[in-house]
N, C-alpha and C positions, 0 to 999 in steps of 0.2 A: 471473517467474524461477522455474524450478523447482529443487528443493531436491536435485535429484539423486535425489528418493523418500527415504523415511524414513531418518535417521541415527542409528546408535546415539553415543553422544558421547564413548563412551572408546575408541569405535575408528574415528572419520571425520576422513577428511587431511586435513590440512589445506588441500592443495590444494584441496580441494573447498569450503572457507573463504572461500579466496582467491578461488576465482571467483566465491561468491557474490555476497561484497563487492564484486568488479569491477563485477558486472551492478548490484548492487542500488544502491549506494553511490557507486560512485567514477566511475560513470557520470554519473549526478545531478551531478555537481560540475560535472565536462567538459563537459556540457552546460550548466549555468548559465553556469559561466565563457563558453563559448565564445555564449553571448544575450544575457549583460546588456548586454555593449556595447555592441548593436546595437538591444534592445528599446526603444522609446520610453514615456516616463511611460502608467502606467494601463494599460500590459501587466500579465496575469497567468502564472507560472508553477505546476501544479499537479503532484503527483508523486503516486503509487499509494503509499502507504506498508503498507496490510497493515493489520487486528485482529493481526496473528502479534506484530508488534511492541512492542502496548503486552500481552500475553497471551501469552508463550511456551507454542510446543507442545512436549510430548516427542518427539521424533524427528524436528522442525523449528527445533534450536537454532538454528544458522549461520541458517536463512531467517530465523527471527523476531530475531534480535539483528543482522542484517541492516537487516532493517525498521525492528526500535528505533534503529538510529543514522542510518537517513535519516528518522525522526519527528524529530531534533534538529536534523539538518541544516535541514528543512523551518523549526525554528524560528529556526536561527542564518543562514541565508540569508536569511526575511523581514525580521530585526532590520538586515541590512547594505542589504538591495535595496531599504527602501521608501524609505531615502532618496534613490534614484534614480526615487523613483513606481513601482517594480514592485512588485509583489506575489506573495508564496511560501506557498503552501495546500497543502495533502495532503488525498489521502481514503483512509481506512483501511476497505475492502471486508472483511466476513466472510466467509463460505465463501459462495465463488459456481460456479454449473455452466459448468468452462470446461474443452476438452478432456483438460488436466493432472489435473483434479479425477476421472477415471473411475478410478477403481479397479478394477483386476482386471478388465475388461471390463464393470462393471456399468453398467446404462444410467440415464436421469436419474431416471425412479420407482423402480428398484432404490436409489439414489443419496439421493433424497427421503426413501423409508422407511428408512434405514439413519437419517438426519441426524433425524429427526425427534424425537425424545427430547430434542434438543443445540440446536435451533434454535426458539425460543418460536412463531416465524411458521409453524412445519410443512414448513418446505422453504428450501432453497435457492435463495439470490439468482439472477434470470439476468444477466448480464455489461448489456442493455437497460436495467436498471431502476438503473445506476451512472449513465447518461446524464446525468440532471437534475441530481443532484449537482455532475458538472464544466463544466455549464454556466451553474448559477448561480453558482461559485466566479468562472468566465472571465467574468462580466456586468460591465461599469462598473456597476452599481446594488452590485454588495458590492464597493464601494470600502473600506471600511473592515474589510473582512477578511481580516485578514494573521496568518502566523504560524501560521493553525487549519489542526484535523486533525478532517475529520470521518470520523463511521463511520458505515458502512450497513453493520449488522450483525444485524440482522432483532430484536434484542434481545436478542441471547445478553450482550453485555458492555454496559456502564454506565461507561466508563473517559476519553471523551470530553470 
């Protein structure tokens, strides 16, 4: 979900709130609600949660407090669905190079050297390297993981 680009916070509408939440939040819900019924024991459910959410940006409040309340949902859905055998995980991605992320026309090694300061790993995730994450979350071998929020965050945050 894009944040609508940078928001100052004493002067962004609210509307532009409301839709965040719609996409970010209240979508997740509609959706669960409308799978668990249907999902059978030892399905998984996984949702993007965002680094934004446990790390608010300046000029990304609405997106990152977005994010923080579908990190809680991700916690208070697994606490309800695993007694149904599902299972509710999130992965909370750092800055990754995905068309949203260009700034100003810069390209991805404009993009690279800009982040490199900010990211321990030198560069920016590519959208590929989130793969393995949400597929070891979906494996019956982590059955027993419910409720987590992992991050692939190249090391910038420790908050995990």
């Amino acid at each position: 979900m894009s944040s609508g680009g940078l928001q100052d916070f004493d002067t962004t509408d609210p509307e532009v709130w409301d839709d965040i939440f719609k996409v970010n939040v209240y979508a997740g819900l509609h959706i669960t609600q409308a799978a668990a019924p249907i999902l059978p024991p030892g399905s998984s459910i996984i949702f993007t949660v965002s680094s934004a959410g446990a790390l608010p940006q300046a000029g990304l409040i609405a997106y990152s407090a977005s994010k923080g309340a579908l990190r809680n949902f991700v916690n208070g859905a697994a606490a309800e669905l695993i007694k149904k055998g599902i299972r509710v995980n999130g992965v909370a991605p750092g800055l990754t190079y995905t068309p949203l992320l260009v700034f100003g026309g810069l390209d991805e090694k404009q993009v690279d050297e800009f982040f490199k300061t900010l990211e321990p790993i030198g560069r920016m995730q590519q959208p590929a390297e989130l793969a393995p994450v949400y597929v070891t979350l979906a494996d019956d071998q982590a059955s027993y993981v419910v409720g987590s929020i992992y991050g692939t965050h190249g090391g910038i945050l420790a908050v995990y």
